[in-house]
N, C-alpha and C positions, 0 to 999 in steps of 0.2 A: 284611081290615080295612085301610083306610085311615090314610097315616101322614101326622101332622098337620104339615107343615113350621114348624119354629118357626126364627127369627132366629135364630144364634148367636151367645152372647156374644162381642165381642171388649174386651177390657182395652185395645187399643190405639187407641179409638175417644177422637178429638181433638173439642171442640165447640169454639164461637169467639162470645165476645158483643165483635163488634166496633165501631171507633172511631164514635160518633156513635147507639150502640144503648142505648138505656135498657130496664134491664127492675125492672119494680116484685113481689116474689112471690120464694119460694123456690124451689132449686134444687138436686135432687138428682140425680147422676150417677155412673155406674159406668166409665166413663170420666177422662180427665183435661181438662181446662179451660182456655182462655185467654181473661181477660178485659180488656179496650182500652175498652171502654165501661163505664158504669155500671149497679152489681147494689144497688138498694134491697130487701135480703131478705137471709135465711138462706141459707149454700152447705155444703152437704154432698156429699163428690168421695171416691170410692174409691182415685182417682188422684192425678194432680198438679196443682195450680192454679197458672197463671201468672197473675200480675199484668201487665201491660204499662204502662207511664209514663203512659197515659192512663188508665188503667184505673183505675178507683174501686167502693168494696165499704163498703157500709152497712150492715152485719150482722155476726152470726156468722158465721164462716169455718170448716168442719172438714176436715182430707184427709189423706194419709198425705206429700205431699209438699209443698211451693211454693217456688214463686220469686216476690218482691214488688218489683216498682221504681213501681206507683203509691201510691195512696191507703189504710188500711182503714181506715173506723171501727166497733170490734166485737170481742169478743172472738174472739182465735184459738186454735186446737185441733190439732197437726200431729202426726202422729203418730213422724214420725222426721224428717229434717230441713229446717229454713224458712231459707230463703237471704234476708236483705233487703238489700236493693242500696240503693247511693248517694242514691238519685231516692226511695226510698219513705218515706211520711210516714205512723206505726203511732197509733191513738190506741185505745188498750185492752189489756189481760190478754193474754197469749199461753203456750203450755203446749206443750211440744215435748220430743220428744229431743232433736233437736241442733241447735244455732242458730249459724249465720253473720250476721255483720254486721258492714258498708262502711264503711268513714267516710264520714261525712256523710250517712248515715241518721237521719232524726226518729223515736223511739220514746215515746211516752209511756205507760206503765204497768208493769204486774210483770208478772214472766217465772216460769216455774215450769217443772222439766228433770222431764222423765218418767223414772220410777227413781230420782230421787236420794234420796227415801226411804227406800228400805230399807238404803242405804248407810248407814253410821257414819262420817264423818270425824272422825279424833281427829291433832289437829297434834302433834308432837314425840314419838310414841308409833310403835314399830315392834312 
């Protein structure tokens, strides 16, 4: 019996929607991301998605990592931590474990920390 060669996944596998690339449609990848051009659509990334200062995202955003210094407009989804840099301009909901943020990053919407529910904070109580 014949043995059917299949691709191997790699996690480390980089795609690139570069500077002056428009793509209209969603996108999902098991990989991580860097996007310079514009994404009119849904992203769904197992990995990490880089924003780059040109880079612009009309949609939903979901992934376990990012880094953002262009555009989104859409809600975001990360599953552990979203870096937004100085340059990036957010217009939507974002929901994350752990969030960094520049001065002079533009945020417009709510933020919501993954796990902070189950927590209790109770002030002046030990």
């Amino acid at each position: 019996m014949a043995k059917i060669n299949e691709p191997e996944f790699n996690a480390n596998n980089i795609n690139l929607v570069g500077f002056g690339t428009e793509i209209n449609g969603d996108i999902k990848s098991s990989g991580d991301l860097r996007i310079d051009g514009i994404l009119v659509g849904n992203l769904n990334v197992k990995g990490k998605v880089v924003v780059g200062e040109t880079g612009k995202i009309k949609g939903e955003l979901v992934c376990k990592n990012s880094d953002i210094s262009g555009v989104v407009e859409g809600k975001i989804t990360v599953d552990e931590l979203l870096s937004l840099k100085s340059s990036a301009r957010i217009n939507g909901d974002i929901t994350v474990g752990k969030l960094a943020i520049e001065p002079g990053c533009k945020f417009t919407g709510y933020c919501n920390m993954l796990g902070m529910e189950s927590k209790e904070v109770t002030l002046g109580q030990e």
